[in-house]
Backbone bond lengths (Angstrom), bond angles and torsions (degrees), N, CA, C in turn:
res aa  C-N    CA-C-N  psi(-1)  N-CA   C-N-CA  omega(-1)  CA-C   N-CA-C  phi
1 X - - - 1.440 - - 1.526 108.82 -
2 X 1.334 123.04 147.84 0.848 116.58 -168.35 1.617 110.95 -139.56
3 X 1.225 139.13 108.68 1.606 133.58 -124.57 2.074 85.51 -142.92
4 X 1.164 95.28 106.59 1.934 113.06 -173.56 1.586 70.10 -93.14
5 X 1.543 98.05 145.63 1.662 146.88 151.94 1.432 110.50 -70.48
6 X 1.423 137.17 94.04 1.208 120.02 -175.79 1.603 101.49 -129.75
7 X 0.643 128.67 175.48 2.142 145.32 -164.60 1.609 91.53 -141.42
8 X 1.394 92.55 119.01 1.315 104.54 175.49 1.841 114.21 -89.82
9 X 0.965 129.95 123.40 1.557 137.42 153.07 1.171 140.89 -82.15
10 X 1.497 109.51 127.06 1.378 105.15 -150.26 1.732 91.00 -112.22
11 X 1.425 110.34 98.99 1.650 110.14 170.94 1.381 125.23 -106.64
12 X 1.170 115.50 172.25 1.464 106.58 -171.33 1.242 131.80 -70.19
13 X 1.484 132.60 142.90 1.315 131.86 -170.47 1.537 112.30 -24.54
14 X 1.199 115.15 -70.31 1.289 124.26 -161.14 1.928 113.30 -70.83
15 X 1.699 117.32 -16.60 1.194 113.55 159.25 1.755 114.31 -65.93
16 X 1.400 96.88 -53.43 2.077 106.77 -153.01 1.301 84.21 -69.53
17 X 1.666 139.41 -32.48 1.485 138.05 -172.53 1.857 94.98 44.07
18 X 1.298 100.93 78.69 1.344 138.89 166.18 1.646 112.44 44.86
19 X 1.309 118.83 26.27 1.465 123.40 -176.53 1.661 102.25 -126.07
20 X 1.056 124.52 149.61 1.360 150.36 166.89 1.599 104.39 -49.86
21 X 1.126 112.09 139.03 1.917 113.32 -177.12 1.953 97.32 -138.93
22 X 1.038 77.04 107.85 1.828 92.48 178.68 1.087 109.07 -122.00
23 X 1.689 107.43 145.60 1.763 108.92 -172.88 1.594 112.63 -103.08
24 X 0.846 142.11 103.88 1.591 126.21 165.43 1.273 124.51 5.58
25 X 1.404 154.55 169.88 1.387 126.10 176.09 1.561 90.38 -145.11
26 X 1.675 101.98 -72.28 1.469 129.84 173.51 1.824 126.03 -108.20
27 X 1.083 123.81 101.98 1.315 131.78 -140.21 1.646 96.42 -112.54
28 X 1.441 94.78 63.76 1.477 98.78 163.31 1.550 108.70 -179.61
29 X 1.629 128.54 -160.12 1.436 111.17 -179.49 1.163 116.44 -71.57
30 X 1.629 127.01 139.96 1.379 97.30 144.90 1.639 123.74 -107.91
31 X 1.532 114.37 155.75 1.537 120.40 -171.38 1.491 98.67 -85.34
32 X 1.440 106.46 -53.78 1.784 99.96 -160.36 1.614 96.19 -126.38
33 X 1.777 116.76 151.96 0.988 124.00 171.88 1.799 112.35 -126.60
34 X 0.833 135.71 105.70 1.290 150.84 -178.17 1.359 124.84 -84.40
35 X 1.619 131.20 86.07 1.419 97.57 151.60 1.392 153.78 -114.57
36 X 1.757 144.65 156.64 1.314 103.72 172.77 1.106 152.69 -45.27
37 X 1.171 146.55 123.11 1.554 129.83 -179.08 1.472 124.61 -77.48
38 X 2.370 99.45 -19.24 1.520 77.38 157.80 0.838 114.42 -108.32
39 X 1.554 138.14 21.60 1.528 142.64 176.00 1.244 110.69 -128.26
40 X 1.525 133.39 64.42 1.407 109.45 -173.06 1.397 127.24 -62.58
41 X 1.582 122.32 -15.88 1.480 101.37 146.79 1.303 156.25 -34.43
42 X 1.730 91.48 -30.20 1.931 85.73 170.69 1.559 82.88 -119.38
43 X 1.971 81.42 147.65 1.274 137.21 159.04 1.194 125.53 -107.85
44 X 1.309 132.91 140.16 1.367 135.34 -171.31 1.961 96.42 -128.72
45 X 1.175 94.21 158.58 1.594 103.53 -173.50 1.517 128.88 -174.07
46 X 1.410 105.36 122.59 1.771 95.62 -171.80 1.030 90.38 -115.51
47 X 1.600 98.02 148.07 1.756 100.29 -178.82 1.886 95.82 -114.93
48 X 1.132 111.16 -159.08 1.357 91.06 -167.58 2.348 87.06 -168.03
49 X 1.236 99.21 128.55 1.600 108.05 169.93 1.359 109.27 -111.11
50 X 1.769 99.64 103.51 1.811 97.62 166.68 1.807 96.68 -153.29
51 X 1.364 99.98 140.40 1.155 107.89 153.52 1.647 139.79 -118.26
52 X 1.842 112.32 141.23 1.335 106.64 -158.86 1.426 97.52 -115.90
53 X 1.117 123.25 131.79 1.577 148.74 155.17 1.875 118.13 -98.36
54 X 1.144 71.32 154.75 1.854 73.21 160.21 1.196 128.89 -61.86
55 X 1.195 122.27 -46.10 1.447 144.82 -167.04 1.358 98.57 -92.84
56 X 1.696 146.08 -24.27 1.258 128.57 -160.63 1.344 93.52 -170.35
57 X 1.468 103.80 155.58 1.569 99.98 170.82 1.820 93.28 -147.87
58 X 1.358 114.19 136.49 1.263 135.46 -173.40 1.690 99.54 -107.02
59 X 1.469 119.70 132.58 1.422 138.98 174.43 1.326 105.71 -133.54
60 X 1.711 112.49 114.34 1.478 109.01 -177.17 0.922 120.86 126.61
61 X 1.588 124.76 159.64 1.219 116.23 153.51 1.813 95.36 136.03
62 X 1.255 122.88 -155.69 1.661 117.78 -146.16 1.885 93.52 -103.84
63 X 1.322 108.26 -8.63 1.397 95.33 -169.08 1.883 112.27 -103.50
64 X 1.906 96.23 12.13 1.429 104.14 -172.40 1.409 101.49 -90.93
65 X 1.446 140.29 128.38 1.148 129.86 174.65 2.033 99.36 -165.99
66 X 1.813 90.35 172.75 1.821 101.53 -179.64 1.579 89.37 -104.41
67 X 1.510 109.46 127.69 1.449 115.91 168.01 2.035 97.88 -105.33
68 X 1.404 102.54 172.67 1.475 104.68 164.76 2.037 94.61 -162.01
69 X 1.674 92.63 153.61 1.473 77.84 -175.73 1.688 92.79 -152.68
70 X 1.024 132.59 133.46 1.528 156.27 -158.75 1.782 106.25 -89.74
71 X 1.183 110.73 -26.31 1.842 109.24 178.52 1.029 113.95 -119.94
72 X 1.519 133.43 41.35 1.491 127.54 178.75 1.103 113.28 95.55
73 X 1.408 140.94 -19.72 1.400 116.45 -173.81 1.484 94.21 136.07
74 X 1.252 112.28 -13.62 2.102 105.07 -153.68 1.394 117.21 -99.60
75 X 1.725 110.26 12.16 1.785 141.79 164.77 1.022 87.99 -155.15
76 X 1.639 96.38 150.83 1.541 116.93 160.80 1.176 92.99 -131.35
77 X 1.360 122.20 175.78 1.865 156.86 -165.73 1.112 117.40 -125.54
78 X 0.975 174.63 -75.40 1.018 160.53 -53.62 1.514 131.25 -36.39
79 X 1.256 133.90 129.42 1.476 133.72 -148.84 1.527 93.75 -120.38
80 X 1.424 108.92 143.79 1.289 124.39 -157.51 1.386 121.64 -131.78
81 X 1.807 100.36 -56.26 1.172 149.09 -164.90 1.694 99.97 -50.41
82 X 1.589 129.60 110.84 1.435 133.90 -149.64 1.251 139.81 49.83
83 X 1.665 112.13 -20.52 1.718 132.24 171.77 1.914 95.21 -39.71
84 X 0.925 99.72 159.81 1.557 114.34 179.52 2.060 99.11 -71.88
85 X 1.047 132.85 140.90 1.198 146.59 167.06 1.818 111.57 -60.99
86 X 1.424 104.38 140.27 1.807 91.06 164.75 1.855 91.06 93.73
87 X 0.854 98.40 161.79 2.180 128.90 155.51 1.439 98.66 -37.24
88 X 1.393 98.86 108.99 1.770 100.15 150.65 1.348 113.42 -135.91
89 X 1.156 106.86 146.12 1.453 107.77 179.23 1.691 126.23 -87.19
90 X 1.367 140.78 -88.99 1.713 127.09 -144.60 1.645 68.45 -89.02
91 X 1.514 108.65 -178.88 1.517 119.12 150.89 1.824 95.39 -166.10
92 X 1.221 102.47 126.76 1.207 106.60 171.15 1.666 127.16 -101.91
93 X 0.627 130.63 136.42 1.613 139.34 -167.47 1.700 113.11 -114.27
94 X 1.585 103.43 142.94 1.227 105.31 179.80 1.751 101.74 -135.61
95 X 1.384 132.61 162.90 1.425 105.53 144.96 1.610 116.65 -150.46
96 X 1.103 117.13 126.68 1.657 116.55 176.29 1.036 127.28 24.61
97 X 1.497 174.87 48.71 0.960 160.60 142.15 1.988 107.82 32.61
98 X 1.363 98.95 -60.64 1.663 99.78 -153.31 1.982 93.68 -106.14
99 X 1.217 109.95 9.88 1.547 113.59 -170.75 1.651 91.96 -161.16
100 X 1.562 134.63 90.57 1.187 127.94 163.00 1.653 124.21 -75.18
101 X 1.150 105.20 -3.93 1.617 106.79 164.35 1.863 114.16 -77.90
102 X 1.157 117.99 -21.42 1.336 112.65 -163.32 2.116 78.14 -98.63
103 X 1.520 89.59 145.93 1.685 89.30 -168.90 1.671 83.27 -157.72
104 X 1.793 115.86 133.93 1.127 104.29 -179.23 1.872 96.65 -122.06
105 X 1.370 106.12 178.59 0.945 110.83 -174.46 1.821 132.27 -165.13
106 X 1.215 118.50 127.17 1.514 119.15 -147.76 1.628 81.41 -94.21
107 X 1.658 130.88 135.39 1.602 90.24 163.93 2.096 83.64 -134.39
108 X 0.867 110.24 168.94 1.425 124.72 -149.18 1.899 84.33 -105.16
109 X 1.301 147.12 106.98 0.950 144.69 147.03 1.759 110.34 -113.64
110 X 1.481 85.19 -161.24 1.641 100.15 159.68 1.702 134.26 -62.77
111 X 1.132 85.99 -26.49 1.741 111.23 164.68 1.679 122.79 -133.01
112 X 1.315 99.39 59.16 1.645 116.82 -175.02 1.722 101.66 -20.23
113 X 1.320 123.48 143.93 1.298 109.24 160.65 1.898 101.07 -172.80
114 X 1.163 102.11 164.27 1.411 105.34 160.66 1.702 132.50 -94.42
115 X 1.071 99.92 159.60 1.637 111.35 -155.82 1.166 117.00 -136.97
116 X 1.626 123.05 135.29 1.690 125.66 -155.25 1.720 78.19 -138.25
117 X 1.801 99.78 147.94 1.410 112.07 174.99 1.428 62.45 -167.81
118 X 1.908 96.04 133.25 1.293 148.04 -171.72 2.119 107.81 -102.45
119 X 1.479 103.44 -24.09 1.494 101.24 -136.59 1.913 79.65 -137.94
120 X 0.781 115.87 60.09 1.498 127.76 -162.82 0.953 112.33 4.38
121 X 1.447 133.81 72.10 1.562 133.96 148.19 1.252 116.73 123.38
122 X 1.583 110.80 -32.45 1.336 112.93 -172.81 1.349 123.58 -57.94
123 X 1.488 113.80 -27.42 1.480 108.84 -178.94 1.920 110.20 -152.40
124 X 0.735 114.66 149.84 1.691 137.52 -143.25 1.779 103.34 -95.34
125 X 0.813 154.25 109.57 1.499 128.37 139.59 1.663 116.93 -91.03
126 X 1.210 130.36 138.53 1.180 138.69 154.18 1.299 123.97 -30.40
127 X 1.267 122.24 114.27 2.058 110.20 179.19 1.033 126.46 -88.26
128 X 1.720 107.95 -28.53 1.469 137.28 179.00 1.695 107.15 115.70
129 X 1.408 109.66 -158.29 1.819 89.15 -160.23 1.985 74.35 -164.21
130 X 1.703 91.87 148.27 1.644 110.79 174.47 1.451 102.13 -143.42
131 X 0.966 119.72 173.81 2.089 131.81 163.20 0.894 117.18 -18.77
132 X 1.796 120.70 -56.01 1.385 131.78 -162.72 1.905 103.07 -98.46
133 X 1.295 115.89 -16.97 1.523 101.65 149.58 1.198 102.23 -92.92
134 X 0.972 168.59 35.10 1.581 132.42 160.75 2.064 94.09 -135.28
135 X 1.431 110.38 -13.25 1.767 100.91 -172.02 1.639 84.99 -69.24
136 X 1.034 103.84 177.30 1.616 138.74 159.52 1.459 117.97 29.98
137 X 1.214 136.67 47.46 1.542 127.36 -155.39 1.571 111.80 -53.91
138 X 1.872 99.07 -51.52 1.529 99.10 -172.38 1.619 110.05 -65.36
139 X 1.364 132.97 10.69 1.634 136.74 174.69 1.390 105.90 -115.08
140 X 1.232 141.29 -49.44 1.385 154.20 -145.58 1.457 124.77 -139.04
141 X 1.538 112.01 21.27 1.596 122.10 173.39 1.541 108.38 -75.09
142 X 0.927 129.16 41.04 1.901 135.83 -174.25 1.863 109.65 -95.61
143 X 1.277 98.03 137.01 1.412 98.54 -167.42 1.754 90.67 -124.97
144 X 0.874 126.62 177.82 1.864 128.72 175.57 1.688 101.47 175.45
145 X 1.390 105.78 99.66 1.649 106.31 -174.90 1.947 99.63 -78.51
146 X 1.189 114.06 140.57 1.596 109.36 155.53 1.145 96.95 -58.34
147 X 1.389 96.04 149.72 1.457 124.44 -167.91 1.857 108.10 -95.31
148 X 1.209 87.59 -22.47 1.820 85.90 162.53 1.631 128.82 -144.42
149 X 1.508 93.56 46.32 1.526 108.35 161.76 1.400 100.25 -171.15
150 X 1.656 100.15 110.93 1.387 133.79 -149.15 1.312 99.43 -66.47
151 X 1.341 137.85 -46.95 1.320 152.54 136.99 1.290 133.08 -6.27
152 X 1.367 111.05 -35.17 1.245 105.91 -160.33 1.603 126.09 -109.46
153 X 1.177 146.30 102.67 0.893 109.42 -179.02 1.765 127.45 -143.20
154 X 1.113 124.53 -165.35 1.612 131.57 -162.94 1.523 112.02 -113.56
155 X 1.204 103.15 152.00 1.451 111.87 -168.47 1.998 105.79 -139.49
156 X 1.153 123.30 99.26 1.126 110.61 -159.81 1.896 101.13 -82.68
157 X 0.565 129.14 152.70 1.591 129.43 -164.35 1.774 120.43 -158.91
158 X 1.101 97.30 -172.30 1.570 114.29 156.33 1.595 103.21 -37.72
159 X 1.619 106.59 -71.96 1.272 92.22 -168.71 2.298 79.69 -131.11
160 X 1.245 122.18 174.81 1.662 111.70 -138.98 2.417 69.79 -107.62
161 X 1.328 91.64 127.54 1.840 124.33 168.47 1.503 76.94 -95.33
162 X 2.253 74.23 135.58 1.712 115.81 163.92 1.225 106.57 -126.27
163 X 1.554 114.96 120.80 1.757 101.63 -166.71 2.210 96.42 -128.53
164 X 1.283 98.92 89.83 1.481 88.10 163.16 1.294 126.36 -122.66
């Protein structure tokens, strides 16, 4: 499935001539959609470039990235700041329940690993990386923060990662 980011516009009768006018936003997949619960203005979102065949399956590439956007959806950012350098492919995103600035994140590179940002998004620390982050991304990229220890969180897998 493949689910485009779009900003809806609301123009006048006689331009839209009775149809909906939406702009493109993010022009590729996205994997995860995030929002605050105490800010529902920002959204966070990784989109992810892979293609699957029978014969081959491709993970990666220039259109995989973490966006975040402060007015609904109608700019995005792109977040950079500690993410691994270069093409990465799935990345799954989770964020706090009881602390929406702390946001963690599995992202599938050359050196698969998990990822803690304290300060909502802007910047990355490394968590370190086991089996159940780095096996299977396109099956097992699932993140689930406890809901009351901002820190902590689950990785359902092969076999189920505790990362605090």
């Amino acid at each position: 499935m493949i689910l485009r980011i779009v900003a809806y516009t609301r123009l006048p009768t006689a331009e839209r001539r009775g149809r909906r006018c939406y702009t493109s936003i993010l022009r590729t997949g996205v994997a995860e959609v995030l929002v605050d619960p105490q800010t529902p203005s920002t959204i966070y979102a990784s989109t992810w470039e892979f293609r699957r065949k029978p014969y081959e399956f491709a993970s990666g590439g220039k259109g995989s990235a973490v966006y975040k956007s402060t007015d609904g959806g109608k700019t995005w950012n792109k977040i950079i700041s500690g993410l691994p350098t270069g093409d990465f492919g799935r990345v799954a995103l989770a964020l706090a329940p009881s602390e929406p600035k702390n946001l963690f994140a599995i992202v599938e590179s050359k050196k698969t690993n998990l990822y803690l940002s304290t300060d909502g998004g802007q910047n990355w620390q490394e968590q370190g990386s086991n089996n159940n982050v780095e096996g299977r991304p396109f099956y097992f990229s699932v993140i689930a923060v406890d809901p009351t220890k901002s820190e902590t969180c689950l990785s359902p897998g092969l076999v189920a990662f505790y990362q605090r």
